[in-house]
C-alpha positions as CSV (number, residue, x, y, z in Angstrom):
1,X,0.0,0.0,0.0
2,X,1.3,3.9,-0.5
3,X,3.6,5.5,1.8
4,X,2.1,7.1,4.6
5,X,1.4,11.2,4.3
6,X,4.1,13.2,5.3
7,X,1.9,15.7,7.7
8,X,0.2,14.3,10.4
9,X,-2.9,15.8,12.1
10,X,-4.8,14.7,14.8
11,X,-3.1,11.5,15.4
12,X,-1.4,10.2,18.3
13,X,1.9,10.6,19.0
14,X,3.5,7.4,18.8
15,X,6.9,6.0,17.1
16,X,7.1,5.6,13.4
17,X,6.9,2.3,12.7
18,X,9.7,0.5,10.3
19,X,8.7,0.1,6.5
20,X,8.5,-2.8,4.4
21,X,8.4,-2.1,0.4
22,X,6.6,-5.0,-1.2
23,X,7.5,-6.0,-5.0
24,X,4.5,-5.3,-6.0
25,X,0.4,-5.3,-6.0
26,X,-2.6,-6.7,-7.8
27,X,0.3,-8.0,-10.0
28,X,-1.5,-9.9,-12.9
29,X,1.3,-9.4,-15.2
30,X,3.7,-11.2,-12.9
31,X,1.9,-14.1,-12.4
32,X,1.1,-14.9,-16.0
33,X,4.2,-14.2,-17.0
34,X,5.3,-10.3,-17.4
35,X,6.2,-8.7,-14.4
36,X,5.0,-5.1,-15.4
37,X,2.2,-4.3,-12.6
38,X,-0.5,-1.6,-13.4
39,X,-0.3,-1.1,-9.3
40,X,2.1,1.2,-7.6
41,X,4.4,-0.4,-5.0
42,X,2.9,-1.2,-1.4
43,X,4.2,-0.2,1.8
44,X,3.3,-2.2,4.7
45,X,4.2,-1.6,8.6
46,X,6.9,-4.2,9.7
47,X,4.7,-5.0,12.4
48,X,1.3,-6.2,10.7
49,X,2.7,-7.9,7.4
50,X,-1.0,-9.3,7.2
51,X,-3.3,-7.1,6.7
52,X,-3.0,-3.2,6.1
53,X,-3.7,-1.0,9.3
54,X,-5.6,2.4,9.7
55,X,-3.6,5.1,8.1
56,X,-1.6,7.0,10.8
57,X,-2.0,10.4,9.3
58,X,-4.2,12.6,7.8
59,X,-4.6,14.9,4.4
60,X,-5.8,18.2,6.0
61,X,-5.7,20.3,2.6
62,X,-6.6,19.9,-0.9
63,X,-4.0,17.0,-2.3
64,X,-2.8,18.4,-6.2
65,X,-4.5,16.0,-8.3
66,X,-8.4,17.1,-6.6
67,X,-7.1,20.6,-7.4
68,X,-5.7,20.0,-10.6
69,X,-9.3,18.2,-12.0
70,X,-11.9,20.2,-10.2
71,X,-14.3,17.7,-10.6
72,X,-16.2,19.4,-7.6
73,X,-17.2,21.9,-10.2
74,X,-19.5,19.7,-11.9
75,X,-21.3,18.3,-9.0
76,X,-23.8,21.1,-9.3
77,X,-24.9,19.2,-12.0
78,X,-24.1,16.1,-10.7
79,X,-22.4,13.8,-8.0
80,X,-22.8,10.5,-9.5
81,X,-26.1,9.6,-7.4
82,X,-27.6,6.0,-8.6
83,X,-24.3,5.2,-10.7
84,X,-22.5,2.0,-9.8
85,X,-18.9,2.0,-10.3
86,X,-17.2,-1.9,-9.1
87,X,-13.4,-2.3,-8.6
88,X,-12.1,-5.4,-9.7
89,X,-9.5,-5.8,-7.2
90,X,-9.0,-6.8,-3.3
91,X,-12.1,-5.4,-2.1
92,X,-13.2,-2.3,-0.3
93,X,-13.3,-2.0,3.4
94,X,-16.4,-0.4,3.6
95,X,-15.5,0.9,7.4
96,X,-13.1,3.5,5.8
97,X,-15.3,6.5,7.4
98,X,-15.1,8.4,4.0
99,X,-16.7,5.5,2.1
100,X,-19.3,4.6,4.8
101,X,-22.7,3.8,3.8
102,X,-22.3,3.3,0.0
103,X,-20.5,0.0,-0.2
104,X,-22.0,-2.4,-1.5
105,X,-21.5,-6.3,-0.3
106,X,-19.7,-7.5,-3.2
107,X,-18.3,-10.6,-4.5
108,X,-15.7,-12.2,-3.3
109,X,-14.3,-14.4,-6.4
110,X,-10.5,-15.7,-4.5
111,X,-9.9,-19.5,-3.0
112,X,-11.9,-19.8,0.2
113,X,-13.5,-16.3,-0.5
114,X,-16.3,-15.6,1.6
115,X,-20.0,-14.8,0.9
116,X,-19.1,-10.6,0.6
117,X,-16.3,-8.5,-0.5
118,X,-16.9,-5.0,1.7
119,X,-13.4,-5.6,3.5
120,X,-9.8,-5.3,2.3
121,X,-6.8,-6.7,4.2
122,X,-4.7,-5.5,1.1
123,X,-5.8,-2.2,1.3
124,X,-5.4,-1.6,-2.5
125,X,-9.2,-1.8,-3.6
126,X,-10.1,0.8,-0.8
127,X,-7.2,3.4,-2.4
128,X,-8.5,3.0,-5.7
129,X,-12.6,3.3,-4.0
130,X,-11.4,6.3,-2.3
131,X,-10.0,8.5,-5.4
132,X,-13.4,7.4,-6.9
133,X,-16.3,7.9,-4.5
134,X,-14.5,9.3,-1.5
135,X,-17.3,11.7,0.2
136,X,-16.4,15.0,1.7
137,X,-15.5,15.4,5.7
138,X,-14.5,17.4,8.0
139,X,-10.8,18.6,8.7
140,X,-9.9,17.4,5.2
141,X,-9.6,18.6,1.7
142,X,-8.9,15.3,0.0
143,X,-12.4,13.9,-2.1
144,X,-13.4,11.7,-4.5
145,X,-14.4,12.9,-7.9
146,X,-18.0,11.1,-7.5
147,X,-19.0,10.9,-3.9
148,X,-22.6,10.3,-4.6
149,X,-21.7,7.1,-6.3
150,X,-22.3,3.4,-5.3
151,X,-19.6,1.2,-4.5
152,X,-19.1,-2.5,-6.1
153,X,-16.3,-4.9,-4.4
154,X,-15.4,-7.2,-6.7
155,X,-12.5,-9.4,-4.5
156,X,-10.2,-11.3,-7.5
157,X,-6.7,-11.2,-5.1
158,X,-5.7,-10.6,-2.0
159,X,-2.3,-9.8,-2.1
160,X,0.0,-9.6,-4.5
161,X,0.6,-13.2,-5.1
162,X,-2.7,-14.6,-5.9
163,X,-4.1,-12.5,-8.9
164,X,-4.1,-14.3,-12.5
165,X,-5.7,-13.6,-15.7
166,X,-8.6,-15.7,-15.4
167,X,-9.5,-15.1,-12.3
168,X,-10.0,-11.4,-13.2
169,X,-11.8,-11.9,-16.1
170,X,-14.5,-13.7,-13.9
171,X,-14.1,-10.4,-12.1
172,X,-15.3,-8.5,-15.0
173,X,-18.3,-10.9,-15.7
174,X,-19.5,-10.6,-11.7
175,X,-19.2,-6.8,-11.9
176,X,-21.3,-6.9,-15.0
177,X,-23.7,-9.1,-13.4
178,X,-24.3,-7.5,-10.5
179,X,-25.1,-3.9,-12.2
180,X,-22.2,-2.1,-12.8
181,X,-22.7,0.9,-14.8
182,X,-18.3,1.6,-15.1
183,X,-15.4,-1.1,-13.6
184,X,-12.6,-0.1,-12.5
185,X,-9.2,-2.3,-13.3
186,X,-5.7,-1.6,-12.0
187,X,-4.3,-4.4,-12.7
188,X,-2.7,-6.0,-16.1
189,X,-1.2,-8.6,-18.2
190,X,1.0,-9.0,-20.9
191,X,-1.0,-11.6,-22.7
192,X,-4.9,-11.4,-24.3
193,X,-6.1,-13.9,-22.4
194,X,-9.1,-15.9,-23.9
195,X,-11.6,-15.2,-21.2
196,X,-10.5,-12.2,-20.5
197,X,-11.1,-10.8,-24.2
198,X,-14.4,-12.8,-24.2
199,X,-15.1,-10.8,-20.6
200,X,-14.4,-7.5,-22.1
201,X,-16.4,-7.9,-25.0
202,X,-19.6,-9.5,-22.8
203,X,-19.1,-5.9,-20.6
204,X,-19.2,-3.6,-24.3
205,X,-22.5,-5.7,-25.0
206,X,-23.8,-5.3,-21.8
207,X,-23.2,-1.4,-22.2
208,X,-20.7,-1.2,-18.8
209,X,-17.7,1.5,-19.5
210,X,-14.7,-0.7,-18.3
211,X,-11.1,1.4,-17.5
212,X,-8.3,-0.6,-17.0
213,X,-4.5,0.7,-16.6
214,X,-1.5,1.2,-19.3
215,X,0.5,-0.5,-16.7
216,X,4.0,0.6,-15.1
217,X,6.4,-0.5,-17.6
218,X,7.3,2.4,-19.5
219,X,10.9,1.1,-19.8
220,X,9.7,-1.9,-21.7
221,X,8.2,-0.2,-24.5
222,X,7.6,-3.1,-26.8
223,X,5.2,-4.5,-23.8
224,X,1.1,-3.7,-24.0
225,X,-0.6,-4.4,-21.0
226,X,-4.2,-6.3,-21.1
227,X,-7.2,-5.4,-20.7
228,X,-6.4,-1.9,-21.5
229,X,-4.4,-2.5,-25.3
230,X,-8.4,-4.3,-25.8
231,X,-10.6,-2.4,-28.2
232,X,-13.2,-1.1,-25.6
233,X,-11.3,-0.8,-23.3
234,X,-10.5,3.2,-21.7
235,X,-6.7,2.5,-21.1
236,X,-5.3,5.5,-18.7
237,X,-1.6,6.7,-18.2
238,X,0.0,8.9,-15.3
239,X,1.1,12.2,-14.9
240,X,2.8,14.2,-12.1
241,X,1.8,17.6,-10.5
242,X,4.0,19.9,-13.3
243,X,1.7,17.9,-15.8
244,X,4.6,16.2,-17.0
245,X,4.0,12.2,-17.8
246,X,5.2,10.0,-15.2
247,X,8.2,8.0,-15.9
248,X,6.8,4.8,-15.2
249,X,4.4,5.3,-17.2
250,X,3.8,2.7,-19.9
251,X,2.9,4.1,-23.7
252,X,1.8,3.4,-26.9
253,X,-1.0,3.5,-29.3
254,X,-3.9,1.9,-27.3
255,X,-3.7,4.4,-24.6
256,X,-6.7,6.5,-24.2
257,X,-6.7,9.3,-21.7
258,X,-4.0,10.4,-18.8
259,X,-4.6,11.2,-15.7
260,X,-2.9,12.6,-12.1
261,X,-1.2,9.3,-11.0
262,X,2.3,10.6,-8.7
263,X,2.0,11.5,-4.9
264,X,-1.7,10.2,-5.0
265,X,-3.8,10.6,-1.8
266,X,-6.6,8.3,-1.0
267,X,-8.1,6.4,2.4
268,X,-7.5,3.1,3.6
269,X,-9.4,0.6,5.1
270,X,-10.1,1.6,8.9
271,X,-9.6,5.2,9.6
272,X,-9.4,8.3,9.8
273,X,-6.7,8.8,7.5
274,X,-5.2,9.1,4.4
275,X,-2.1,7.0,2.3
276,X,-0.1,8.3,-0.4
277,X,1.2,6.0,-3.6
278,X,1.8,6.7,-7.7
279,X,1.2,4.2,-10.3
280,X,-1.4,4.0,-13.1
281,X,-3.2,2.0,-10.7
282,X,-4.3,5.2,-9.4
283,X,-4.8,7.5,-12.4
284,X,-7.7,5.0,-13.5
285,X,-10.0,5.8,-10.9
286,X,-9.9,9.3,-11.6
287,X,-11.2,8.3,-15.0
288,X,-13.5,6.0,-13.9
289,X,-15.3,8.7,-10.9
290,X,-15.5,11.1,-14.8
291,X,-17.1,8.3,-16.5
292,X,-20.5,7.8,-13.4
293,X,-20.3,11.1,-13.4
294,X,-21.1,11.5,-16.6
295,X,-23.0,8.6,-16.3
296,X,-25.5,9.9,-14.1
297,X,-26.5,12.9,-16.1
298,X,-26.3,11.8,-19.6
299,X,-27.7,8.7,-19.1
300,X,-28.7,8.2,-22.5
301,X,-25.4,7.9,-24.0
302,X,-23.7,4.3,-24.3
303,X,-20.6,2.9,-22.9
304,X,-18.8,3.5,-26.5
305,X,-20.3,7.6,-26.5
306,X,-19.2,7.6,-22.8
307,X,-15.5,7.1,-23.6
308,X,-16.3,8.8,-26.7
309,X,-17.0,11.9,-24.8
310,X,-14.3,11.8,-21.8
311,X,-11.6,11.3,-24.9
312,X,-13.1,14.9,-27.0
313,X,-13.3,16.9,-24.0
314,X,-10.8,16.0,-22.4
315,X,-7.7,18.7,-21.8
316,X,-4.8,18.1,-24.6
317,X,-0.6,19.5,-24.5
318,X,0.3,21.0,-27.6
319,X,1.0,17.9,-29.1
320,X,0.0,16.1,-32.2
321,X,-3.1,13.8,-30.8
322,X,-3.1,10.9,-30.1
323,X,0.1,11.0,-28.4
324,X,1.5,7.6,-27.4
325,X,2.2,9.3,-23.6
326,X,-1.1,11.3,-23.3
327,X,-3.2,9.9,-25.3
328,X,-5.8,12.4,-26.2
329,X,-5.1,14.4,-23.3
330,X,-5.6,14.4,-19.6
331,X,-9.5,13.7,-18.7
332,X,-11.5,16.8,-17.8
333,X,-14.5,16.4,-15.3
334,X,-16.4,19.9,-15.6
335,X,-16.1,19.6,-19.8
336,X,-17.3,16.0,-20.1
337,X,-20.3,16.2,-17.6
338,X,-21.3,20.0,-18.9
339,X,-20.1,20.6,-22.3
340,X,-22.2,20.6,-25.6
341,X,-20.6,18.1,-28.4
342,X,-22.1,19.1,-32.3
343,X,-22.8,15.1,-32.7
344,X,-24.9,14.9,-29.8
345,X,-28.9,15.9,-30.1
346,X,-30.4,18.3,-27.5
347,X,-31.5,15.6,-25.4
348,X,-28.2,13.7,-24.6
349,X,-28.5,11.2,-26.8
350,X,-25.8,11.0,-30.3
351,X,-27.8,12.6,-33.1
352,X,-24.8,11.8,-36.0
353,X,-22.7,8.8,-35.5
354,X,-19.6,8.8,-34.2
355,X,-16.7,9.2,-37.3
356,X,-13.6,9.7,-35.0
357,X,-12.1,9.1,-32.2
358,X,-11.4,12.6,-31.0
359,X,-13.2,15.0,-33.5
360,X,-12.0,18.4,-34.4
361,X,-13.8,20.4,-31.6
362,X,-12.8,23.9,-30.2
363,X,-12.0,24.0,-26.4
364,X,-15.1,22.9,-24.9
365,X,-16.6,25.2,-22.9
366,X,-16.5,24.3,-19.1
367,X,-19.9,26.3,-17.9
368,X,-21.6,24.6,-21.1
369,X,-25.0,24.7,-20.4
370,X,-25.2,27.2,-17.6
371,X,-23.7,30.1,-19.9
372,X,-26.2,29.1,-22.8
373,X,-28.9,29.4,-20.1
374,X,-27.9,32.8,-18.9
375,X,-27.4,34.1,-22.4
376,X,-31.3,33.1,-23.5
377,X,-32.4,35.1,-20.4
378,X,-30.7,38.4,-21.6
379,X,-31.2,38.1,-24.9
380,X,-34.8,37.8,-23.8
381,X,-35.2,40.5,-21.4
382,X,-33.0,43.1,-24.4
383,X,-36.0,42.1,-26.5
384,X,-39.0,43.1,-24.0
385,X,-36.8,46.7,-23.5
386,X,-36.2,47.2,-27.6
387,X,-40.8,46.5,-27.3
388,X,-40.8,48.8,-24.5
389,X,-38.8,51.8,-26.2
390,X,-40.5,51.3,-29.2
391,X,-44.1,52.3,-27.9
392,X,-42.7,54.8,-25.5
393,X,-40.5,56.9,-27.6
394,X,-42.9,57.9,-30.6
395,X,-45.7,58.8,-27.8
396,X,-42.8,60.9,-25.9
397,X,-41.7,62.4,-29.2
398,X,-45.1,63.7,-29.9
399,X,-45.5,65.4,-26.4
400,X,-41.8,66.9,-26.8
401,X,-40.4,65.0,-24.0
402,X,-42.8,66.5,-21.6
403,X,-45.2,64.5,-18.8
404,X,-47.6,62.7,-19.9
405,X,-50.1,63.9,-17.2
406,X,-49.3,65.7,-14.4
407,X,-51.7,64.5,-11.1
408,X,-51.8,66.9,-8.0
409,X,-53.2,65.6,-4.4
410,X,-55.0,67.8,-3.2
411,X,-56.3,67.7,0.4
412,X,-60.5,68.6,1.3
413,X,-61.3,71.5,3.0
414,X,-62.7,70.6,6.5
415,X,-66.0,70.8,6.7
């Protein structure tokens, strides 16, 4: 799990305990055969190599990425409310206080699993729920892009030894199953597993947005991580808080969108208390909390007109697009909930299909809607003064500017 935060607020003071840095986590792509892990590295306290304990300290301003997306500013519109978002990972402990009372049991898919999946030893499933669905509290700045979502644990590993191809492709068929509207997937392998295609393709025909990582390999550039190289699949890159790409960052031609994924804060399970980790693992659920949020106020559009619009509104570097770093930029909350795209009818639906990936579009406009509203209100109040002037000033031309009628109150003489 991520390095605890340096500042620490409202915690006891006790001795820092020793640090353990595990190889790594959710680790698909080592165990079939890879070794280039979509998860960031976890560190564990010497003293409880089990199970992850309640983060120690706590994020008491606003961590970059939050302030670099702003997703806050389309909650007005929308929070994500009766969107379902699953994370195909080790669960999410549900009694992480920012996450209370919107995770759902779950599956639990692993050997021996048990009936539900709303706890995480591992801690990496509640990171990743955090970043997505994270709801506001007090004496803390850090949120999650779509805090009004609900929350799907789908269990396929509980550490870092036990994940494997198959196993998460089941994952992808129980999220489907059990209603999820977007998954979440931080994890990756070098090889298109059967089942895992056939997964990916039953979620696209079931009309679920699946997001899944470009994986940390960017020094093995011939390697393309699975599920996200798939077709359908929304794969998402890292960058760092000067907007540079991150250097583990893996690239190439099937990845879709970047997003902030160095010096990432998120909860654990337990709490109060925040962690802090990079890896694409955790630019993917910043893409994911876009995708309910768009979701949940466009719910007309597809899974394909989904990614469709996350990838043409999305913020783009002076770069010829797509870049094999960026993609087609870095995802943009505000513009894909509120902006107005020319092949979409006036209901939220797509009017024309879609001919291109990203389509040759002006910088969207992040008020959108709220700006169009405003301007139909003055144009229609400088139309009732333009029918106003137009009676008054011939009647006031004829009188030469003078009163119309002059009326004098005058009191009765007493009787």
């Amino acid at each position: 799990m991520p390095a605890p935060l340096p500042r620490v607020a409202a915690a006891p003071s006790v001795p820092a305990p020793l640090l353990r840095v595990a190889a790594a986590l959710l680790v698909v792509g080592m165990i079939v055969g890879v070794g280039t892990p979509a998860a960031a590295a976890p560190v564990l306290p010497e003293d409880s190599p089990g199970c992850l304990q309640a983060p120690q300290s706590v994020e008491t301003g606003i961590p970059w990425p939050q302030s670099r997306l702003g997703a806050e500013r389309a909650w007005p519109l929308t929070r994500g409310d009766g969107v379902t978002v699953a994370i195909v990972d080790t669960g999410i402990g549900a009694d992480s206080p920012q996450l209370r009372g919107r995770v759902m049991r779950g599956v639990d898919l692993t050997k021996g699993g048990s009936p539900r999946a709303d706890n995480d030893c591992f801690g990496h499933g509640t990171f990743i729920a955090g970043i997505i669905g994270a709801a506001p509290a007090a004496g803390t700045g850090f949120t999650g892009v779509a805090p009004g979502v609900r929350l799907l644990p789908v269990r396929v590993a509980n550490s870092m030894e036990d994940g494997t191809a198959g196993l998460l492709a089941k994952g992808v068929r129980a999220a489907v199953d059990a209603g999820a509207d977007v998954v979440n997937i931080s994890a990756s392998t070098s090889s298109p597993e059967a089942s895992l295609v056939a997964a990916i393709r039953y979620a696209e025909e079931k009309d679920v947005v699946v997001v899944a990582a470009a994986a940390n390999g960017a020094q093995q550039a011939k390697t393309v991580a699975y599920p996200a190289a798939l077709p359908t699949v929304l794969a998402v890159g890292a960058i760092d808080a000067s907007g540079a790409l991150a250097d583990f960052s893996q690239q190439g031609k099937h990845l879709g969108l970047t997003a902030p994924g160095v010096d990432v804060v998120s909860v654990g399970p337990g709490g109060p208390g925040h962690w802090q980790g990079s890896g694409t693992s955790y630019a993917v659920p910043f893409v994911v909390g876009v995708a309910a949020l768009v979701r949940a106020y466009r719910p007309k559009l597809t899974a394909a007109e989904v990614r469709h619009r996350l990838i043409a509104t999305s913020d783009h570097p002076a770069l010829a697009l797509p870049d094999p770093g960026f993609g087609w930029g870095v995802v943009n909350p505000s513009a894909a909930v509120s902006s107005v795209l020319p092949e979409e009818d006036g209901t939220g639906g797509v009017a024309a299909p879609l001919t291109a990936v990203r389509p040759d579009l002006p910088p969207p406009d992040p008020i959108g809607p709220t700006v169009a509203a405003l301007g139909a209100g003055l144009a229609i109040v400088l139309i009732g003064m333009v029918c106003l002037l137009t009676v008054l000033m011939p009647a006031g031309h004829r009188r030469g500017w003078r009163p119309a009628r002059v009326a004098e109150v005058r009191r009765s003489p007493p009787p």
